[in-house]
N, CA, C and O atoms as a printed pandas DataFrame, in Angstrom:
     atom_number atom_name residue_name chain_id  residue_number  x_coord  y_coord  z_coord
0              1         N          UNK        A               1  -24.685  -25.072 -264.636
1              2        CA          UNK        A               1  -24.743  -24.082 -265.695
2              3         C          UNK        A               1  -23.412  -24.079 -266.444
3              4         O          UNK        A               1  -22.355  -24.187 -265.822
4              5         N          UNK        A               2  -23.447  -23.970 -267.644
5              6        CA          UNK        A               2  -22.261  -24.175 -268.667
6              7         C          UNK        A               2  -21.341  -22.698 -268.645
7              8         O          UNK        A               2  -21.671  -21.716 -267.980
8              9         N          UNK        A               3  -20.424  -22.757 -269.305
9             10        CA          UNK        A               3  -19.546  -21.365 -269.134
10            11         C          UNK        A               3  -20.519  -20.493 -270.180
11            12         O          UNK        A               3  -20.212  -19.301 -270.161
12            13         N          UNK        A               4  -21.538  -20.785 -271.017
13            14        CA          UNK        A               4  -21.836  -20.505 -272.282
14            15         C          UNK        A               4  -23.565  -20.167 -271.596
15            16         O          UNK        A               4  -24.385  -20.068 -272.509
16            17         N          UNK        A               5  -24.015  -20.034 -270.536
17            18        CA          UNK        A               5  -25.536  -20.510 -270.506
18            19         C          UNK        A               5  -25.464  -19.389 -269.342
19            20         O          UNK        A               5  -24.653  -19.258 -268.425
20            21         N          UNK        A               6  -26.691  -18.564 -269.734
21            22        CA          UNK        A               6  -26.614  -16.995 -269.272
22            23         C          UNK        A               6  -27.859  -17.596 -268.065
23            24         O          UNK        A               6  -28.694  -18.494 -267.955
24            25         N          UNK        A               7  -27.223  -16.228 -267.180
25            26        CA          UNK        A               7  -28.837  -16.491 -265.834
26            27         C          UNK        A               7  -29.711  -16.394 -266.825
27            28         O          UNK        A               7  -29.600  -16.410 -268.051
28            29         N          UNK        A               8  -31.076  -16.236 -265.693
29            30        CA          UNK        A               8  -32.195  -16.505 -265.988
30            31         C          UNK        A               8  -32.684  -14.712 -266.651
31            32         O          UNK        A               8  -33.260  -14.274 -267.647
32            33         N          UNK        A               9  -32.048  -14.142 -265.420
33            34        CA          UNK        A               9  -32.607  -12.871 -265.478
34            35         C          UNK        A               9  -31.716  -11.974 -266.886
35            36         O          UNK        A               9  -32.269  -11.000 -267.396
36            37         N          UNK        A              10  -30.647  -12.341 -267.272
37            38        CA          UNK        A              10  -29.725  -12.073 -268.391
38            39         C          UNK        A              10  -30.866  -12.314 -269.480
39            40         O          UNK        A              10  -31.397  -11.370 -270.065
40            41         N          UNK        A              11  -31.280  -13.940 -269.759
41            42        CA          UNK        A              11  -31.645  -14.654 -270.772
42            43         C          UNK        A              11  -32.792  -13.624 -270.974
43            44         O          UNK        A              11  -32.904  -13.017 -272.039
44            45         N          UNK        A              12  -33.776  -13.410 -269.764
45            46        CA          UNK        A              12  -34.877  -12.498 -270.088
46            47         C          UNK        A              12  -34.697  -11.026 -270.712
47            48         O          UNK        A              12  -35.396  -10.627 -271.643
48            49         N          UNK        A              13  -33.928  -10.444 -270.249
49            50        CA          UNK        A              13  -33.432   -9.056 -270.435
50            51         C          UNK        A              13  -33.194   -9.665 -271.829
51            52         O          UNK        A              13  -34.286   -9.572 -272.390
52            53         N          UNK        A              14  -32.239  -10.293 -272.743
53            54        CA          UNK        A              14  -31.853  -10.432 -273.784
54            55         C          UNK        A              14  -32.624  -10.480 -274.706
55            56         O          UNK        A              14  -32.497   -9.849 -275.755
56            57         N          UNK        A              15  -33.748  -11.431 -274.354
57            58        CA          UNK        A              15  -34.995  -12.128 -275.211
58            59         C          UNK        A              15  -35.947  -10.399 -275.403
59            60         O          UNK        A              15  -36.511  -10.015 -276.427
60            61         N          UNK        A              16  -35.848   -9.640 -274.052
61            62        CA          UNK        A              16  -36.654   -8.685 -273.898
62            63         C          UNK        A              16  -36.548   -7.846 -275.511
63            64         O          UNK        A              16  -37.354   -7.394 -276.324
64            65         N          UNK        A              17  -34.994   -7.964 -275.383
65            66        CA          UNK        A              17  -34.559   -6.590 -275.720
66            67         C          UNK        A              17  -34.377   -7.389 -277.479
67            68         O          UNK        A              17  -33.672   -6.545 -278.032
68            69         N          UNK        A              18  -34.511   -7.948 -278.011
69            70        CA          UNK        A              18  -34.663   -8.799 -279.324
70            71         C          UNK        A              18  -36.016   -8.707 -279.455
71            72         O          UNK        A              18  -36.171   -8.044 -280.481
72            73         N          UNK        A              19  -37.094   -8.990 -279.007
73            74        CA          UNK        A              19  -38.269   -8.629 -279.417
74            75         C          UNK        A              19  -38.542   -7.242 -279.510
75            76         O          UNK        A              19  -39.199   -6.810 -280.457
76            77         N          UNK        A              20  -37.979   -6.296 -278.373
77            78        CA          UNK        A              20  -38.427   -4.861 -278.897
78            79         C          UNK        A              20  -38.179   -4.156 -280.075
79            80         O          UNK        A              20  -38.853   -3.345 -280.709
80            81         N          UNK        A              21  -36.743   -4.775 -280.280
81            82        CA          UNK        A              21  -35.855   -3.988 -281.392
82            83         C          UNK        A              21  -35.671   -4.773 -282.983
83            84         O          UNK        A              21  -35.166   -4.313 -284.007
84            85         N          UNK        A              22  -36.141   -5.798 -282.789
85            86        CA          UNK        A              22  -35.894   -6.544 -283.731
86            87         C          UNK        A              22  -37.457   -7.417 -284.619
87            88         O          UNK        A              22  -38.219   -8.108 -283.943
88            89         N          UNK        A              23  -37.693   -7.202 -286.203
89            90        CA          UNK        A              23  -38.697   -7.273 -286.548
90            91         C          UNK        A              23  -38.398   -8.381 -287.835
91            92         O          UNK        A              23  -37.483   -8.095 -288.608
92            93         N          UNK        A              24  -39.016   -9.380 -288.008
93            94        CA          UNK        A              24  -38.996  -10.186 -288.931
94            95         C          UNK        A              24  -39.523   -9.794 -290.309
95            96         O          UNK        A              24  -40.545   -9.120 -290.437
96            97         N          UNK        A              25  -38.668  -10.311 -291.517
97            98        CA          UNK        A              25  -39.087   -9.463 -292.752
98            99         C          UNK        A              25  -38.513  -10.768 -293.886
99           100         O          UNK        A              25  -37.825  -11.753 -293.622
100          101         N          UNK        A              26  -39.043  -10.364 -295.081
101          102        CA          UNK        A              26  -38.815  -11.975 -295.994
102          103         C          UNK        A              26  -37.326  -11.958 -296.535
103          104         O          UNK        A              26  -36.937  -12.756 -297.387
104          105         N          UNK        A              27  -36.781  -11.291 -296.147
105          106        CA          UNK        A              27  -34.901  -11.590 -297.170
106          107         C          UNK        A              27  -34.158  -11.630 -295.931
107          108         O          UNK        A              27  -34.453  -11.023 -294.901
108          109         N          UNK        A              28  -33.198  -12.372 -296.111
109          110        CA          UNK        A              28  -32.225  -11.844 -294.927
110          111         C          UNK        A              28  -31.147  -10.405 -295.499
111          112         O          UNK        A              28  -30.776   -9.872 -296.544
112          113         N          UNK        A              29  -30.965  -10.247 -293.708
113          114        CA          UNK        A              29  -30.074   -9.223 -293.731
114          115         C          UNK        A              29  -28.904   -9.308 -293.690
115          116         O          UNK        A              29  -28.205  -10.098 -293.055
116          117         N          UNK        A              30  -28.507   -8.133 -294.669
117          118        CA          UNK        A              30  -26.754   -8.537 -294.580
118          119         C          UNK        A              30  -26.024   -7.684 -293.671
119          120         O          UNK        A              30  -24.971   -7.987 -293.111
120          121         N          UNK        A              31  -26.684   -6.550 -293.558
121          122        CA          UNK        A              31  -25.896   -5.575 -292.639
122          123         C          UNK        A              31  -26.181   -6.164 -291.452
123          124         O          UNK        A              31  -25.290   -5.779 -290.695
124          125         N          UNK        A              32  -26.789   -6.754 -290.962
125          126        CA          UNK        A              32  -27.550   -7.132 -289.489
126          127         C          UNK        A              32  -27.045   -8.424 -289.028
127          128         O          UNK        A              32  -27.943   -8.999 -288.413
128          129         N          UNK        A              33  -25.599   -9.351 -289.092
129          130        CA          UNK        A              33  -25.451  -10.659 -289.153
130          131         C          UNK        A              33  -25.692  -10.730 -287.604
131          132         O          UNK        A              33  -26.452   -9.894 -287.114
132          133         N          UNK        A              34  -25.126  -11.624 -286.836
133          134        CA          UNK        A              34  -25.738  -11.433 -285.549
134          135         C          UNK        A              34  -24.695  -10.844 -284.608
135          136         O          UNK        A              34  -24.945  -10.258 -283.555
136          137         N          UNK        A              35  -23.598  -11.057 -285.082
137          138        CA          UNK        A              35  -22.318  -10.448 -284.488
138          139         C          UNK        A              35  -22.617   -9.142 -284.402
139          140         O          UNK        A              35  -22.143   -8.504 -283.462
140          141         N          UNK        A              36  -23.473   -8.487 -285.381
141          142        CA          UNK        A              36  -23.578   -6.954 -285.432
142          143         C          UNK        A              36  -24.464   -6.318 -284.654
143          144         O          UNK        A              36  -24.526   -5.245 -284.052
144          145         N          UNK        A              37  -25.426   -7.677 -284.899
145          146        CA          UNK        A              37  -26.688   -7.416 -283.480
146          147         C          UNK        A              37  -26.402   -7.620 -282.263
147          148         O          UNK        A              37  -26.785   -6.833 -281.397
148          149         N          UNK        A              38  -25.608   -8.817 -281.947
149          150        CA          UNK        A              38  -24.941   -8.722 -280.640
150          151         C          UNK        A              38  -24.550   -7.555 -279.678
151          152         O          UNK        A              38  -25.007   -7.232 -278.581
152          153         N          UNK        A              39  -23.123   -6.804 -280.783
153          154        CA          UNK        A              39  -23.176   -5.671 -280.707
154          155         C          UNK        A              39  -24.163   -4.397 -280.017
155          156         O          UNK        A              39  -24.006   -3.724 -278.998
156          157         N          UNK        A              40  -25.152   -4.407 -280.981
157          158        CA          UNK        A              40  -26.352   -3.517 -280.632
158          159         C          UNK        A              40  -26.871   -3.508 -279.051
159          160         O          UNK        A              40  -27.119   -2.717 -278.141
160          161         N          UNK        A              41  -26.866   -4.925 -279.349
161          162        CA          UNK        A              41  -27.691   -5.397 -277.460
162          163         C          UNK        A              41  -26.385   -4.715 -276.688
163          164         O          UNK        A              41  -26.440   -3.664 -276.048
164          165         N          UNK        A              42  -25.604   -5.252 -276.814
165          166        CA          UNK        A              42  -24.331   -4.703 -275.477
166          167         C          UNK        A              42  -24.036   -3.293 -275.714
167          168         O          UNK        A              42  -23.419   -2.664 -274.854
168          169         N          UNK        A              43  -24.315   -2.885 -276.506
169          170        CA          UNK        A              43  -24.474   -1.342 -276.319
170          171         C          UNK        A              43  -25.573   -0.289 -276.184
171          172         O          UNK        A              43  -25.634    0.941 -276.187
172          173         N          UNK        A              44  -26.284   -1.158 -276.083
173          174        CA          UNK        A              44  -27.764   -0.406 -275.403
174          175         C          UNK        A              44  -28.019   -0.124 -274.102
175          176         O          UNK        A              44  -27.326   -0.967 -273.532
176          177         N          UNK        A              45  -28.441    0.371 -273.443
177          178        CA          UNK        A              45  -28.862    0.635 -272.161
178          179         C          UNK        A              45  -28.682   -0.230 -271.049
179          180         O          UNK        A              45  -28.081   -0.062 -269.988
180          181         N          UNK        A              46  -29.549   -1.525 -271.668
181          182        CA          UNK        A              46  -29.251   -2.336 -270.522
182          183         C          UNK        A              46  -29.003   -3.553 -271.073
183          184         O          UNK        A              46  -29.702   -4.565 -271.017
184          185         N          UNK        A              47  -27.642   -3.331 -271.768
185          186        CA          UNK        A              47  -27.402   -3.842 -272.494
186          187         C          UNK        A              47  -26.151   -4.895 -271.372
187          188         O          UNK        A              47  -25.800   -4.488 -270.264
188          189         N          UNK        A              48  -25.761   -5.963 -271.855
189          190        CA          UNK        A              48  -24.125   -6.681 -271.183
190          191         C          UNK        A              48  -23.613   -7.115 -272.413
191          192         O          UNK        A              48  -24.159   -7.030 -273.513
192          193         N          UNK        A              49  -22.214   -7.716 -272.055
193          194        CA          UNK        A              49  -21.542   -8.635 -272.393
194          195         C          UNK        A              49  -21.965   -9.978 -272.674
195          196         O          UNK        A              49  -22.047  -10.705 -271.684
196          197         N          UNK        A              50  -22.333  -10.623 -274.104
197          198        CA          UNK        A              50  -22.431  -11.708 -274.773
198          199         C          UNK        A              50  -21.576  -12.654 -275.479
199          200         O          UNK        A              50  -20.551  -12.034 -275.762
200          201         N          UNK        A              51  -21.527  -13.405 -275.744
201          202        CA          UNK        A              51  -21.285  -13.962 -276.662
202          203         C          UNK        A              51  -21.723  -14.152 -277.797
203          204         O          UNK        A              51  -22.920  -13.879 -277.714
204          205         N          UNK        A              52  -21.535  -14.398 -278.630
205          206        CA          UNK        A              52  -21.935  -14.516 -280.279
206          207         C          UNK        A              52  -22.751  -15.462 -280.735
207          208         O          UNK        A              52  -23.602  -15.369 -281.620
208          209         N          UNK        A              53  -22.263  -16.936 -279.690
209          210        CA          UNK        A              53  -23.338  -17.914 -279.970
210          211         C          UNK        A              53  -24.363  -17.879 -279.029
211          212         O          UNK        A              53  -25.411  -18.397 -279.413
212          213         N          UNK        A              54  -24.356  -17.160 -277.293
213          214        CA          UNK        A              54  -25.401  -16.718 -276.384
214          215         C          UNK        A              54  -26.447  -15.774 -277.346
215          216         O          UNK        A              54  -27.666  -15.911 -277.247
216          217         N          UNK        A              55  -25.723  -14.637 -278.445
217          218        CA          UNK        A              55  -26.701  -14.044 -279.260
218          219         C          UNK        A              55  -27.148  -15.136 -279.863
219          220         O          UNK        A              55  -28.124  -15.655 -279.320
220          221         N          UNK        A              56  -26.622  -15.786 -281.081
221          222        CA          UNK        A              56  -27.538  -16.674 -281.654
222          223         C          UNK        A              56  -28.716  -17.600 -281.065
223          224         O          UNK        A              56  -29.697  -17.838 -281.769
224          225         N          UNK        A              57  -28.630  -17.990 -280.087
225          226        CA          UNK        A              57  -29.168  -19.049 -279.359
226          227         C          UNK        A              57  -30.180  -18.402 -279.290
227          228         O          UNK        A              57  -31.087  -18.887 -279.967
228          229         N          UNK        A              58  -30.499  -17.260 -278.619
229          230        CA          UNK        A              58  -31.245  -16.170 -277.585
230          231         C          UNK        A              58  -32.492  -15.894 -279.040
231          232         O          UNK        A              58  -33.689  -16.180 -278.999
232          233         N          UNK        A              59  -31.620  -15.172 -280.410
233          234        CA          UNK        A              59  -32.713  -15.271 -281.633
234          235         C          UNK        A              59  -33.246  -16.897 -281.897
235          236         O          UNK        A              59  -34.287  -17.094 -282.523
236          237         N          UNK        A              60  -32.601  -17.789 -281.471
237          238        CA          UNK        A              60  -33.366  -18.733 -281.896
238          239         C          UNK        A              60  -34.756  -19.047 -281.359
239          240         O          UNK        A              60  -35.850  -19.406 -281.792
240          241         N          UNK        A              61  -34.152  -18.721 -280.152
241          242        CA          UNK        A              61  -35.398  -19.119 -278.888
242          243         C          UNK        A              61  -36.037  -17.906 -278.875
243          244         O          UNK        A              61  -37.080  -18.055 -278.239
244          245         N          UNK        A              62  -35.923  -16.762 -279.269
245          246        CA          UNK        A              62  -37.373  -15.989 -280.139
246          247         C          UNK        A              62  -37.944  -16.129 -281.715
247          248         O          UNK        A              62  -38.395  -15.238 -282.435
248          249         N          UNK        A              63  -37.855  -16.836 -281.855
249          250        CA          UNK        A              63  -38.094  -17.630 -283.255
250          251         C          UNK        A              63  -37.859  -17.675 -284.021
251          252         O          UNK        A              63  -38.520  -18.274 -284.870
252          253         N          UNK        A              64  -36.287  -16.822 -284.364
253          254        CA          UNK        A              64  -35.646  -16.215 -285.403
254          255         C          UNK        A              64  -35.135  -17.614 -285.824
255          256         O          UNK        A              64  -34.970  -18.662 -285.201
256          257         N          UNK        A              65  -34.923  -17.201 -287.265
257          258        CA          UNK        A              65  -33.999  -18.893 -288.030
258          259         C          UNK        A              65  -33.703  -18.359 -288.889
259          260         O          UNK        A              65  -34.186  -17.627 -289.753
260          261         N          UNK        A              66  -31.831  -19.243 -288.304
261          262        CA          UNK        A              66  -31.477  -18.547 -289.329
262          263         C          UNK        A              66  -31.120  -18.162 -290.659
263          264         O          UNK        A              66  -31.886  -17.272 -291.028
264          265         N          UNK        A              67  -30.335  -18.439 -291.472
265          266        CA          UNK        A              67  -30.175  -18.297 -292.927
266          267         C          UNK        A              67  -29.644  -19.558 -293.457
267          268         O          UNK        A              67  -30.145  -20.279 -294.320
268          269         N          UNK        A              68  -28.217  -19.755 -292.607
269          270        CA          UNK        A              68  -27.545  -20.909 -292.687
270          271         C          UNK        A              68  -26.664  -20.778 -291.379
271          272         O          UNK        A              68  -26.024  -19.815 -290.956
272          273         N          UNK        A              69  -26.814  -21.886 -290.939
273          274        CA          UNK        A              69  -26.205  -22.471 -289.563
274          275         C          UNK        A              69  -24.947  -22.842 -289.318
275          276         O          UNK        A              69  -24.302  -23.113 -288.305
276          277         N          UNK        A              70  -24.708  -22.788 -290.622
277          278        CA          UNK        A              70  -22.590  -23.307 -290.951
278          279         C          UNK        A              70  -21.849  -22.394 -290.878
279          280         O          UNK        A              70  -20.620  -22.463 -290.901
280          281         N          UNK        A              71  -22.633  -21.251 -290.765
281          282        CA          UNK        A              71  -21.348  -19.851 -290.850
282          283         C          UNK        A              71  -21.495  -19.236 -289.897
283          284         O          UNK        A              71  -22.604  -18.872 -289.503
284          285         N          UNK        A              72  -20.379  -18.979 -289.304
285          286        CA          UNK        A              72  -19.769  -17.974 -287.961
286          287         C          UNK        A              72  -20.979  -17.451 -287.527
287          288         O          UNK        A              72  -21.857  -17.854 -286.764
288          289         N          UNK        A              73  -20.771  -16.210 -288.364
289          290        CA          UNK        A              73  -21.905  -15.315 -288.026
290          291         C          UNK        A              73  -23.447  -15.216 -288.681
291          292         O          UNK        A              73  -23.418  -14.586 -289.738
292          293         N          UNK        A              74  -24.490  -15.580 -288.394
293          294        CA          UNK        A              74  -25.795  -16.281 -288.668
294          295         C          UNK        A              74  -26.572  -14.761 -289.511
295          296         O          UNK        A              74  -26.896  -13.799 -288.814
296          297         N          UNK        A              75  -26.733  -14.752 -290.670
297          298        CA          UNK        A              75  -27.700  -13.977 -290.789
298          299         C          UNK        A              75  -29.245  -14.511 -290.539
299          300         O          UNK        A              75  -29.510  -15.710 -290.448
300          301         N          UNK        A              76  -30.022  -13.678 -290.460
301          302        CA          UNK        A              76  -31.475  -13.649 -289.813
302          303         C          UNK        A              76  -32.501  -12.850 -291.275
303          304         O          UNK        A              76  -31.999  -12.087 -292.099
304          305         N          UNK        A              77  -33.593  -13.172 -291.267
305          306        CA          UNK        A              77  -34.647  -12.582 -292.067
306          307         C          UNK        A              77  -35.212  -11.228 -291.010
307          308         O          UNK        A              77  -36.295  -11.294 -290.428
308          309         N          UNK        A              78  -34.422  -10.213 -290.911
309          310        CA          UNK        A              78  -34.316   -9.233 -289.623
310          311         C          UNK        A              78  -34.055   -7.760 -290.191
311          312         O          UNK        A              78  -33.092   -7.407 -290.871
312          313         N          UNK        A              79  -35.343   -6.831 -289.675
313          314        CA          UNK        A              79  -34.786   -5.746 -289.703
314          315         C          UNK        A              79  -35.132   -5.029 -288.076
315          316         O          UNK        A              79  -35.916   -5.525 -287.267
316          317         N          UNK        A              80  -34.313   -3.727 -287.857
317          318        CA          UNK        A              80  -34.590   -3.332 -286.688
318          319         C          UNK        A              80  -35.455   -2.397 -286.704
319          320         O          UNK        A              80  -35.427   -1.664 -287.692
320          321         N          UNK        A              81  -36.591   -2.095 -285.522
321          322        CA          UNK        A              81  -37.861   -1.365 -285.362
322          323         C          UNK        A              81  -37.170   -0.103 -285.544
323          324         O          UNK        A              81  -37.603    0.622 -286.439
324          325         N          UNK        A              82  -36.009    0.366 -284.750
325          326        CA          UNK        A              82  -35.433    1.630 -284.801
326          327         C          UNK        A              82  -33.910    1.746 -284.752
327          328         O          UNK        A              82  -33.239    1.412 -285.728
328          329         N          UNK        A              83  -33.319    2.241 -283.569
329          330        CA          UNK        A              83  -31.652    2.248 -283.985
330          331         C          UNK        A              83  -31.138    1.101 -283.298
331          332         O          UNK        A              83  -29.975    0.699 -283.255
332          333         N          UNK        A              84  -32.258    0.590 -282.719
333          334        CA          UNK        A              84  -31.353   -0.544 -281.872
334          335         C          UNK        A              84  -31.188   -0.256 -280.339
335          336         O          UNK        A              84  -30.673   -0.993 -279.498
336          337         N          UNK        A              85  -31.428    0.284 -280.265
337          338        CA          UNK        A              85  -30.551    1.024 -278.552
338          339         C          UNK        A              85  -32.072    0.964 -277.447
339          340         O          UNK        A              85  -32.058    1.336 -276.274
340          341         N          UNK        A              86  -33.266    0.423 -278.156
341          342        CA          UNK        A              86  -34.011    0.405 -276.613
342          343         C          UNK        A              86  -33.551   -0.491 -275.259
343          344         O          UNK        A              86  -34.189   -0.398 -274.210
């Protein structure tokens, strides 16, 4: 396992918690880059400590894509179901 490559049970919780809170929509978001969503997850409930590209990865592999792939922080075609915090 890489320094960068989350357990199994992390990856699930993560993926969990991106599908509950997070809803696909046709523009991307600017307030929402993923650094900000990252954020959200680690401060939610059952929420941890990520990384920025463990977030990106995690929306990819729920089917999110993203805006453009060259910049730091990835915006997404993303809005959230509610405040974020399930």
């Amino acid at each position: 396992m890489s320094e960068y490559e989350l357990p199994d049970s992390q990856k699930k919780a993560l993926d969990n918690w991106i599908m509950q809170n997070i809803l696909p929509q046709k523009t991307p978001s600017k307030t929402h880059p993923s650094y900000a969503l990252k954020l959200l997850f680690e401060q939610s409930p059952d929420g941890f400590f990520i990384t920025n590209k463990q977030f990106k990865e995690a929306m990819v592999r729920c089917e999110f894509v993203p805006v453009n792939k060259n910049k730091l922080n990835w915006d997404f075609r993303v809005t959230l179901k509610s405040s974020g915090s399930k």
